[in-house]
Every structure is written in structure tokens, then in C-alpha cells.
C-alpha positions as CSV (number, residue, x, y, z in Angstrom):
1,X,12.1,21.3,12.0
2,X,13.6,18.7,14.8
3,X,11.9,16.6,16.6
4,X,14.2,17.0,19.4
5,X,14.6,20.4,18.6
6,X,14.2,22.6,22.1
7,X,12.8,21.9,25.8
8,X,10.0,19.7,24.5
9,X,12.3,16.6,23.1
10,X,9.9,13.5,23.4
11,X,10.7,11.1,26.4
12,X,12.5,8.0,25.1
13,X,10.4,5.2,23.8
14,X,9.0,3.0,26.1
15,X,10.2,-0.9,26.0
16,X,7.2,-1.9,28.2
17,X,4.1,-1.2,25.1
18,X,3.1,-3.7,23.2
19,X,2.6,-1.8,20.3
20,X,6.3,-2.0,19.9
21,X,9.0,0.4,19.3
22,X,8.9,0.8,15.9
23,X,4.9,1.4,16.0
24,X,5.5,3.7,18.4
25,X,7.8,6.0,16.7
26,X,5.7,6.0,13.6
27,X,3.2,7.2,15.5
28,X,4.8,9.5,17.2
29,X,5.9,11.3,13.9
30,X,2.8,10.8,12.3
31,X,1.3,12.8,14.7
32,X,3.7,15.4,14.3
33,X,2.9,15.5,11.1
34,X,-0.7,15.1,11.6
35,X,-0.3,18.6,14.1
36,X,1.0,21.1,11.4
37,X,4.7,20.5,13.5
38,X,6.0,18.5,10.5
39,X,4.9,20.2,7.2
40,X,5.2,19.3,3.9
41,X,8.6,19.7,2.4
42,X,9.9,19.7,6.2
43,X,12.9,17.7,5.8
44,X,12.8,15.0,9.6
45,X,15.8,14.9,12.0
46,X,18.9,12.6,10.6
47,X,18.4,9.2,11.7
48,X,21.1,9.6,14.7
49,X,19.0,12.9,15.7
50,X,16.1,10.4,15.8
51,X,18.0,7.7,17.2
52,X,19.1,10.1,20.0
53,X,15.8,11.8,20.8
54,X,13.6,9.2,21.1
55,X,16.2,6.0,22.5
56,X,15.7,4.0,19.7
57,X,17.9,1.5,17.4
58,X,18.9,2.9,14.2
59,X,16.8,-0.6,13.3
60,X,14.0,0.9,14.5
61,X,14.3,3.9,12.9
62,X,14.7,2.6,9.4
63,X,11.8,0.1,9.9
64,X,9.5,3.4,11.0
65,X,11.1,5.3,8.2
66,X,10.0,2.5,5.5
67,X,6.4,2.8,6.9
68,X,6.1,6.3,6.7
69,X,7.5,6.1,3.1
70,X,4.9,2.8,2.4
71,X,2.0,5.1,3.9
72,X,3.1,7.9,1.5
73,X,3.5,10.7,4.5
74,X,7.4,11.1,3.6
75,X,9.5,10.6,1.1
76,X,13.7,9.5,1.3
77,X,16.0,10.8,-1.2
78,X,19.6,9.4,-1.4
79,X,21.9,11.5,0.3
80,X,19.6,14.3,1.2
81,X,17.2,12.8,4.1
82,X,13.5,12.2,4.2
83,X,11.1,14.9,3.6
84,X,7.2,15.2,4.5
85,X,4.9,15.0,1.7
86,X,1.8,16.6,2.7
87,X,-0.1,16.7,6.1
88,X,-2.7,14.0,5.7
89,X,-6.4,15.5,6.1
90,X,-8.1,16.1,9.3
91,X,-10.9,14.4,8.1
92,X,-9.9,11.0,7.1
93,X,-11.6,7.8,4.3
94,X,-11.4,4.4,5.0
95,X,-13.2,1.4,4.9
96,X,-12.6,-0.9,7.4
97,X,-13.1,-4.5,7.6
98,X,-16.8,-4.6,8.6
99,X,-17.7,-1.8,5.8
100,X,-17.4,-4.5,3.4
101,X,-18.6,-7.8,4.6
102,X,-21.5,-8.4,2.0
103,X,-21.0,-9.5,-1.6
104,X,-23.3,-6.4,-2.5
105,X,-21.0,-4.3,-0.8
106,X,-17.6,-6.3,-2.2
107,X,-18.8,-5.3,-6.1
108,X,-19.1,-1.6,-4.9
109,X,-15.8,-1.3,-3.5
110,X,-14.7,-3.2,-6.3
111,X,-16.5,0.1,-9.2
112,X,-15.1,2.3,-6.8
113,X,-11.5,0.6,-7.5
114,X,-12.0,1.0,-11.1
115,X,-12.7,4.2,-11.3
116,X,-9.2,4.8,-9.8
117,X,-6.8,2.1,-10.2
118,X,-7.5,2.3,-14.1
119,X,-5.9,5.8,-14.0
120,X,-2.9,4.5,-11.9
121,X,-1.6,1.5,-14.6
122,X,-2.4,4.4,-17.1
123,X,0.4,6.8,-15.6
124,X,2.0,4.1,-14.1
125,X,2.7,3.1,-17.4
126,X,3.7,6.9,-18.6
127,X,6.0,8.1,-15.6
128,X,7.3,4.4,-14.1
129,X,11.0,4.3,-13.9
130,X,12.6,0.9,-14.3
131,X,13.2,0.8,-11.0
132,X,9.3,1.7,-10.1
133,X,8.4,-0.9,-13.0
134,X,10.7,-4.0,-11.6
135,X,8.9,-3.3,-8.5
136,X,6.0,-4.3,-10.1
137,X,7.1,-7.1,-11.4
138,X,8.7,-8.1,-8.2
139,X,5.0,-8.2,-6.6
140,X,4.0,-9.9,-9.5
141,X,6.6,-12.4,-8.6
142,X,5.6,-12.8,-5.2
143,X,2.0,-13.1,-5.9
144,X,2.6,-16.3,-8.0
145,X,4.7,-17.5,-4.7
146,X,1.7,-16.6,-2.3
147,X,-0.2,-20.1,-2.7
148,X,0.3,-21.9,0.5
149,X,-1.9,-19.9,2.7
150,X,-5.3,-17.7,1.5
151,X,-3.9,-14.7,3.9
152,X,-0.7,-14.9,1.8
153,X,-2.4,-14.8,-0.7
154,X,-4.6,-11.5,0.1
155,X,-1.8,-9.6,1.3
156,X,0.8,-10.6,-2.3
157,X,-2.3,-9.4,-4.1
158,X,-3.1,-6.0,-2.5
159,X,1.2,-5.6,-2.7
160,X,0.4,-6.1,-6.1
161,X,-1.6,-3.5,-6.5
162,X,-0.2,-1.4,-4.4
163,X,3.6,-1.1,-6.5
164,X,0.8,-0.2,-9.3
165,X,0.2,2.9,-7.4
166,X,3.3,3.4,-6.4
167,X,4.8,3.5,-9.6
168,X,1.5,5.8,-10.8
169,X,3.5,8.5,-9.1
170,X,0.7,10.6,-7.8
171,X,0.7,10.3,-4.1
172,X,-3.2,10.6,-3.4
173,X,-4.1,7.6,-5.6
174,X,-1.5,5.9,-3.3
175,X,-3.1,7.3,-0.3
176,X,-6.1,6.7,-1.2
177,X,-5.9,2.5,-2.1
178,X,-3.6,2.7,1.3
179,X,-6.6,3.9,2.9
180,X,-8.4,1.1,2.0
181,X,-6.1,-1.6,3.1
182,X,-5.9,-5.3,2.5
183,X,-10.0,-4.5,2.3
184,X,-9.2,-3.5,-0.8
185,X,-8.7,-7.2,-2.0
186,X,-12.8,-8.3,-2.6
187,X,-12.5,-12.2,-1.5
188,X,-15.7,-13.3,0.4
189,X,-14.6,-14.9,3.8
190,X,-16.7,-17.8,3.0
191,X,-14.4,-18.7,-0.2
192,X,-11.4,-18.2,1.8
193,X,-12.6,-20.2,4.4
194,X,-14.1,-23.4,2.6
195,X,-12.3,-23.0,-1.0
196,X,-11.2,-27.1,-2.2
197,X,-7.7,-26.5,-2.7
198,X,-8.0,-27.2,-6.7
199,X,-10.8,-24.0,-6.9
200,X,-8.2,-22.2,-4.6
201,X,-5.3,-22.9,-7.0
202,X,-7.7,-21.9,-10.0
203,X,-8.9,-18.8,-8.7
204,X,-4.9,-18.3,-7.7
205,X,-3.7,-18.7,-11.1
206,X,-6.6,-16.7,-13.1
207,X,-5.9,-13.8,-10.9
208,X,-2.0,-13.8,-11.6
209,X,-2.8,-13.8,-15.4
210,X,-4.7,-10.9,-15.3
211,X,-2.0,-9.4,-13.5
212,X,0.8,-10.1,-15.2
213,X,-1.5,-8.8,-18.3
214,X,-1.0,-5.4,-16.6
215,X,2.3,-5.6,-15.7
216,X,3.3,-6.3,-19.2
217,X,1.3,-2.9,-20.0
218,X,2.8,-1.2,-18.0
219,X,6.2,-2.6,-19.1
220,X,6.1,-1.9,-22.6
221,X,4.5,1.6,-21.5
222,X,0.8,1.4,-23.5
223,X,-1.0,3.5,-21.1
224,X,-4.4,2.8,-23.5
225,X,-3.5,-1.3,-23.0
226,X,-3.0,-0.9,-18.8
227,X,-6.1,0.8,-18.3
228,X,-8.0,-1.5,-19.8
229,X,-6.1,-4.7,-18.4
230,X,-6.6,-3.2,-14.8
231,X,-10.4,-2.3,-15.8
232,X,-10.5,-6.0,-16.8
233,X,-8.9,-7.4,-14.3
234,X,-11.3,-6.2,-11.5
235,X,-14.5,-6.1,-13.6
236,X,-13.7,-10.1,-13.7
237,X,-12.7,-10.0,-9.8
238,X,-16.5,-8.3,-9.8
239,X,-17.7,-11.4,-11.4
240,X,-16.3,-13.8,-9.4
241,X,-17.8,-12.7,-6.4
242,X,-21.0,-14.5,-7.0
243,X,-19.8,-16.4,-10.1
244,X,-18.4,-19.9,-9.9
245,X,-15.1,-20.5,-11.2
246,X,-15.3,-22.2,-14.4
């Protein structure tokens, strides 16, 4: 089904919201997704049907189209166009950032990531392609850059993370950590805020050795070894919540 199929084409895209064009147009197809309009397998209108119907760039509609893939609602395939992947539920989970503002709290989203993210280095490790497991170690990459600012930090290491899940292949494990956000990343405010830069740089590097430890799982494809690097990895992020670094 079109989006500009019949009498009902969407207006063109107002230049006047801040939320931006691109914003808007993901939202505007989220929604139609959202409605039942768009359902899963639907292949979306070509990018110049797109470009067309709602007055956009063909910039704009590749940066919405990368979203939607990132939020796991569609799906591109070479040659053929992008297709819906499932209607996300009416009733949806998150956990913004004021559901996790206590260290209490930070440990419990923390066992709830275990019991998860285990699972997705497992099959990340079983079903990755190479391209899926370069990705990885892409974030991996850019996670070791990430030390100038604690933000940059924060965001490399929930990118990290997320090519994990990506590369897991199931789309509701990717859904799911997307649902949790940057959130997802446990790091009091306090410690980002007043961190010496030497405990900073510490805390930096003992994080990227635990991930490159499930990277390398998941390279050599040892489902048994990236389970238990990822369980690892965020028991000991667990820990440092209220432990110093030593």
C-alpha cells in the first residue's frame, strides 16, 4: 500500500516545525504503521513516490528511512525496497529517564539486561553475517574513540550494544533494548558529572575490555563464551554502580 495512494495523499511537509522534516516523516509513517495502514510485509512507496507525496528531499527520505530501519519497524533489501516488519504494539514498554534515577533502580534495569542481552551475543554469535559482525566491531571501534565527552561516551556504549542486537537477528530483542534507550547505559549522573578525569579514563577502558571480550565471542562464533562475556560484562557494570573503581 502507497502512502500517496488515493484522495487522502498527506499535505506536504511543513518547513515551519521544529521537529524537522526528517522527524516528521518518520513520524508520519510510523503512524501509518502504528494504524494497521502499513502492515507487516507491506512493501512503502519508492523513495520518489515518497519524495513526491510528502515534498521532501530524497535526503530526507533516506535519513527517515535509516531510522525506521534503526527502530526495527522496516526493513531495506537491495534492489527490492523497504518492507514493514511488524506493527509495533498498542500497548507500548519503556523506561524513561526518570524510571531509573536511583542506584537501586540502575542494578534492576541492569538483571533485567541480563536476562536478555545474554541471549542476543548467544545468537549473535550463531546467525551474524560478517557484515552484521564488522558492525560490531565497528561500535567496538568507536567506543574506544568516545573519551572526550561522558555523553559520547554513553551514547558509543549503548551503539555498542545495540549492533549486538542487531546482529542477534531477532527483531524483538532489538525492539525491546531500543525501547529502553540510551537509559539502557546504567551510569549514575553523579559519576558523570564529578568523575576526575583519570577514574573517567579507567572506568572508559575497563568497559571497552569487557566489550571487546564479547566481540571476539561473537567473532570466532562461541555462542557458550558470548553469553557469558555479556553476562559478565554487565554483572561487573552492576558492581560498579556502588563500587569504587579499583
Amino acid at each position: 500500500m502507497s502512502a500517496d495512494s488515493g484522495a487522502g495523499a498527506p499535505p506536504p511537509i511543513s518547513r515551519s516545525d521544529p521537529g524537522g522534516l526528517t522527524l516528521q516523516l518518520v513520524r508520519r509513517l510510523s503512524e501509518s504503521i502504528q494504524s494497521g495502514e502499513l502492515r507487516a510485509g507491506d512493501r512503502l512507496p519508492t523513495e520518489s513516490e515518497l519524495v513526491r507525496s510528502h515534498g521532501v528531499s530524497r535526503t530526507v527520505v533516506r535519513e527517515a528511512m535509516s531510522r525506521l530501519n534503526a527502530q526495527g519497524l522496516v526493513e531495506t533489501q537491495h534492489g527490492r525496497g523497504s518492507f514493514v516488519l511488524a506493527s509495533p504494539s498498542a500497548v507500548s514498554f519503556s523506561v524513561g529517564p526518570a524510571d531509573a534515577r536511583s542506584i537501586d533502580e540502575l542494578a534492576e534495569l541492569l538483571e533485567f539486561r541480563i536476562a536478555f542481552e545474554t541471549e542476543a551475543a548467544a545468537l549473535a554469535s550463531i546467525r551474524a553475517d560478517s557484515g552484521r559482525i564488522g558492525a560490531v566491531g565497528h561500535a567496538l571501534t568507536r567506543f574506544a574513540e568516545a573519551t572526550a565527552r561522558p555523553s559520547d561516551s554513553v551514547k558509543a556504549d549503548f551503539d555498542f550494544h545495540r549492533s549486538v542486537a542487531v546482529a542477534s537477528g531477532n527483531r524483538y530483542l532489538l525492539q525491546l533494548l531500543d525501547s529502553l534507550g540510551r537509559t539502557a547505559i546504567a551510569t549514575p549522573r553523579a559519576r558523570l558529572a564529578t568523575a576526575g578525569d583519570e577514574e573517567a579514563v579507567r572506568h572508559h577502558r575497563l568497559v571497552g575490555e569487557e566489550h571487546a571480550t564479547i566481540y571476539e565471542a561473537i567473532a570466532r562464533r562461541d555462542a557458550t563464551d558470548a553469553r557469558a562475556a555479556m553476562r559478565v560484562h554487565l554483572a561487573n557494570s552492576k558492581q560498579r554502580l556502588t563500587r569504587p573503581l579499583t
